[in-house]
N, C-alpha and C positions, 0 to 999 in steps of 0.2 A: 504493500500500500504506500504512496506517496506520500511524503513526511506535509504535515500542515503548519501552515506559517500563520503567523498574527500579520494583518494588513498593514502594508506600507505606506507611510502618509508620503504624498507629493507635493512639492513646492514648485507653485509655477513663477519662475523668473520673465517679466516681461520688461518694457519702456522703449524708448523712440529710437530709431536709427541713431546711433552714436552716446547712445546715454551711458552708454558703462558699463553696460553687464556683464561682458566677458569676464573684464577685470574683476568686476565683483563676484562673479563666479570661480575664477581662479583664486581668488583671497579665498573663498568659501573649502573650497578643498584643500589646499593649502594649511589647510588650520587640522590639527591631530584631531581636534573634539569632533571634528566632522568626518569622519574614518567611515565607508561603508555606504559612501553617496555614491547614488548608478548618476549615470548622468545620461539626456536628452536634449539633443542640439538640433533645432531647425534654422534652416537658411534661405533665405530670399537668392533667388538666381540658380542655375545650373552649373556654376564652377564656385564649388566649394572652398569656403577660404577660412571660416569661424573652429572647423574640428581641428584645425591645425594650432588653435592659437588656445584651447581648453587644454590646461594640463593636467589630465585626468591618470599617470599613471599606467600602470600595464596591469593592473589586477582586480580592477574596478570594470563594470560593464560601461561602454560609451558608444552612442549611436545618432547618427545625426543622421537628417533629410534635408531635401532640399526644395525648393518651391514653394508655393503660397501658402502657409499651413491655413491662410480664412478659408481655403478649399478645400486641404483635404486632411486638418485636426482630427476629425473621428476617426480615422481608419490609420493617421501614422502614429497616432498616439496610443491607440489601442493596440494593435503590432507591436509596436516599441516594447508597452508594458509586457504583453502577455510572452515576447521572446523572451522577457528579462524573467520574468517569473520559469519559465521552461527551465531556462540557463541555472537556476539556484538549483530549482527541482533536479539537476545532473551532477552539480556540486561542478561545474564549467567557471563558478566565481563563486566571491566568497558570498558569506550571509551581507544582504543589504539591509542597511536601518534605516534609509532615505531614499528618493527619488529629489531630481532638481530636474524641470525641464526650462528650457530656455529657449524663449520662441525669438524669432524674427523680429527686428525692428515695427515692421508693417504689419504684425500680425493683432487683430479685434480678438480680444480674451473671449469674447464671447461665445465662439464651436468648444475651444479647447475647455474648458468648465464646464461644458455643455457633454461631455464626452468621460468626463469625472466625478459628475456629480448624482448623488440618485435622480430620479425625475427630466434629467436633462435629456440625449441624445438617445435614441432607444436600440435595445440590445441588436446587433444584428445576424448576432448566432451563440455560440456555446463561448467561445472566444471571446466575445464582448463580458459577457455574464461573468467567466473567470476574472475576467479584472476588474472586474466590479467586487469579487469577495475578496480580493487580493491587493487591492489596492482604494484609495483614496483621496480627495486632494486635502491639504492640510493648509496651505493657504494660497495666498499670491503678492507676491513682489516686486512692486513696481522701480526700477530707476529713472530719475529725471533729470535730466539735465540743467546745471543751472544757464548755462550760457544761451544754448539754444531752445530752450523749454519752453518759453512764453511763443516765438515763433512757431513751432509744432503747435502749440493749441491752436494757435490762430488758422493753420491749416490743411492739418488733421484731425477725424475725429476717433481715427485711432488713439491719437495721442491723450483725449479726454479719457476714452472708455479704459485704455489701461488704468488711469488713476484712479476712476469710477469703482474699478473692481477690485483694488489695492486692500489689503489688509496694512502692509509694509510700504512707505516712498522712502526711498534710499535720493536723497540729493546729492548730486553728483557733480565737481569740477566746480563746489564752492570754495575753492583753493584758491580760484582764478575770478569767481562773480561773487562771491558772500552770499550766505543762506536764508539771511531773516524775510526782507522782500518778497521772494520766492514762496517763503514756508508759507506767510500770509497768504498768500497765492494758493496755493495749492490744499491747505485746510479750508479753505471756504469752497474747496470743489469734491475736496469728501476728509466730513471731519470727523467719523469713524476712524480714519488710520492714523497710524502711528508713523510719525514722519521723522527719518533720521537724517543728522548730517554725516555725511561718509567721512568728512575731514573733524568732525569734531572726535577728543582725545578718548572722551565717552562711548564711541561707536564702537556695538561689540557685535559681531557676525553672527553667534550664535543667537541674538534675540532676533533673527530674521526666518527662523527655524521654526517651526511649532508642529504638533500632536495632532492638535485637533481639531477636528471636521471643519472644512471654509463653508460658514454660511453668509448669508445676503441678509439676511433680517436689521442689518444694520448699515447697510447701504445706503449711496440716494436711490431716491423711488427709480429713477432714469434702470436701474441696473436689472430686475428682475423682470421689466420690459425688453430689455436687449436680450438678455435669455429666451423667454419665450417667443421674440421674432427672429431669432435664429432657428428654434426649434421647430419654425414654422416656417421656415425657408426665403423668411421675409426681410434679410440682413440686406440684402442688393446683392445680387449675383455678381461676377465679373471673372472675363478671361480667365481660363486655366493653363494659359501661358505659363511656363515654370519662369519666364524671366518678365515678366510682368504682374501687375497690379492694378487695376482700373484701367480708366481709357489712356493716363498720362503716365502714371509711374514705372519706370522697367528698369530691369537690374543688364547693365553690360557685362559680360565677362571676358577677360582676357588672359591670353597666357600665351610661356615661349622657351621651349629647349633650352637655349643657351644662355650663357649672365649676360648681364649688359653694364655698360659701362657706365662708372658710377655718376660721372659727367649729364649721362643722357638720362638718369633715372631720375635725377635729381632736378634736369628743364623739363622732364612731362609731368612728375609730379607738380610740379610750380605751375605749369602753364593750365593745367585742367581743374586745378582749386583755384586759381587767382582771379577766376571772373564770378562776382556774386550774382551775376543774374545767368550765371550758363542752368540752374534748374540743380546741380549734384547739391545729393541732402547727403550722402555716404560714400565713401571711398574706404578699404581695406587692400592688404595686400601684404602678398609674401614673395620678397626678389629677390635672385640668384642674381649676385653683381661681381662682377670681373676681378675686382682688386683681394675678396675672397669668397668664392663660392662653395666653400663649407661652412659659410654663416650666411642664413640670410637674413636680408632687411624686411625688416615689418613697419610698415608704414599704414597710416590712420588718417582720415577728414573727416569734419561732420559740416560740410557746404564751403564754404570756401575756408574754411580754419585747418591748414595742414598743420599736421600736431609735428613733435621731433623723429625724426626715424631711430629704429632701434632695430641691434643687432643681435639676436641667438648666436646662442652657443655653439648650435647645431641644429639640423633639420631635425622637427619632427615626426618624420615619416619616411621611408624613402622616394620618394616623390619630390626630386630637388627642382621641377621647374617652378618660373616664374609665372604667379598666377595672380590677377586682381578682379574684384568687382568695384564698379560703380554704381551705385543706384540713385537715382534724380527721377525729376517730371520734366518729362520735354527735351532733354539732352539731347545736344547734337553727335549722335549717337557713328554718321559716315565720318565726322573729321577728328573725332576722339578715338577710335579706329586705324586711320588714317595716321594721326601722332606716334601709337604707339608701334605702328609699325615703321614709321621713319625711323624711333631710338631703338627698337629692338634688332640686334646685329642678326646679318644673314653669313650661313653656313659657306666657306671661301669657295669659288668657283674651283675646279681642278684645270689645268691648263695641259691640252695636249703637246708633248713633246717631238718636236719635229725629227722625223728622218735623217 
């Protein structure tokens, strides 16, 4: 008979394009007390670049997807779980005391709770039902950003409903914009959570962690309406493009065999963040560069803010090309294209030797 387990609470980590979560999720495992977290990565775009940058270890379960999860939450969440539960059942990893899933910048909490919680997404076979005895969500984690966070409200409403369904707001990059402002801000849009500063000395990771069952009963009213018109199929439909998102937003992805010179990495990144009106809300990337391609460079934007680059120690994976995405509304998607094939170096001609 198959040994039985006590249900694993899940932590949904969400917030906007560029708010933090990785990082905050890397701190999260990072920490001994948190020993035994599986972990769940979705990504916006078809060239994966976030499972590279989770440093989840080699003994922990880690699975990431890719594509819209506002499309297809019920069924990669459910998979994810019920693999991970299979995987214990073989004694394939160790025992898990946590789940953390980390959705997509662009992703509406609303499928993924919907797909968690009793009452929400309904079973679609035996498989479903198993991670419903098996598992649970425990709460939801919102990161916001302080710098760019009042612009996201104003033109996302992803960026609301993440906050909406917050138990946790982790403020983020008040190092650089101060928190008070902000905090006021964001408690008057749900004054149910619990709102921390990431840089305050008092922040402690494990109070982002919790046991027990995520309910709505203390929500704004807004939130148990967004549940039931998703459960009714009434969220707005849109494209199941995996590099796309409504009618404007799409994820570019690019990549390239060889390094490239650190010269040329360093004018396309500059030239593709330096115009605030080109539409990029996000830029990530991991580049293999000439001067050493057994470390590469990890570079970050969140709109025209190119952060510092940084350099690994080493690959994570064996997979040393150079890969990035972009995600924007409206990007001119033929000459950003176009750029990165000017600085990416092409493999030498061979020159025939004459007679």
């Amino acid at each position: 008979m198959a040994p039985l387990y006590d249900p694993v609470p899940v932590t949904l980590l969400t917030g906007f394009l560029g708010s933090g979560k990785t990082t905050l999720l890397n701190d999260i495992l990072a920490d001994p007390r948190m020993a035994g977290t599986a972990v769940i990565v979705n990504e916006f775009g078809s060239v994966p670049i976030d499972h590279d940058l989770v440093r989840t270890g080699t003994e922990g379960y880690f699975r990431t997807t890719t594509g819209c999860i506002c499309c297809t939450a019920t069924s990669d969440i459910r998979v994810s779980l019920h693999e991970l539960h299979e995987a214990r059942l073989v004694g394939d990893i160790p025992p898990v005391a946590r789940v953390i899933i980390e959705t997509t910048g662009l992703a509406d909490p609303a499928p993924i709770i919907n797909s968690l919680i009793p009452g929400g997404a309904p079973a679609m076979g035996l498989r479903d039902h198993i991670v419903a005895r098996q598992f649970y969500l425990s709460g939801v984690v919102t990161a916001f950003d302080a710098i760019a966070g009042r612009a996201t409200l104003d033109a996302f409403m992803e960026g609301w409903k993440q906050l909406a369904f917050a138990d946790h707001i982790v403020l983020t990059k008040t190092d650089l914009a101060g928190a008070e402002p902000l905090a006021y801000t964001v408690r008057g849009l749900n004054p149910a959570a619990v709102i921390h500063d990431r840089h305050d000395p008092g922040f402690r990771l494990e109070d982002l962690i919790g046991d027990r069952p995520y309910s709505t009963q203390d929500k704004a009213e807004d939130v148990p309406g967004w549940l039931a018109m998703d459960t009714l199929g009434l969220h707005g439909g849109h494209t199941h493009d995996p590099n796309r998102h409504g009618d404007a937003v799409e994820a570019i992805g690019l990549d390239h065999d060889m390094p490239l010179d650190p010269g040329s990495l360093t004018a396309f990144l500059q030239l593709v963040t330096s115009n605030a009106g080109s539409g990029l809300l996000r830029l990530k990337g991991l580049f293999a560069v000439a001067d050493d391609p057994a470390r590469p460079v990890v570079a970050h934007a969140v709109q025209h803010r190119l952060y510092p680059l940084q350099r690994l120690d080493r690959w994570p994976t064996e997979d040393r090309r150079t890969r990035v995405v972009l995600i924007g509304r409206n990007m001119p998607a033929k000459p950003i294209r176009a750029l990165f094939a000017a600085v990416a170096p092409r493999p030498a001609k061979t020159q025939r030797r004459s007679a």
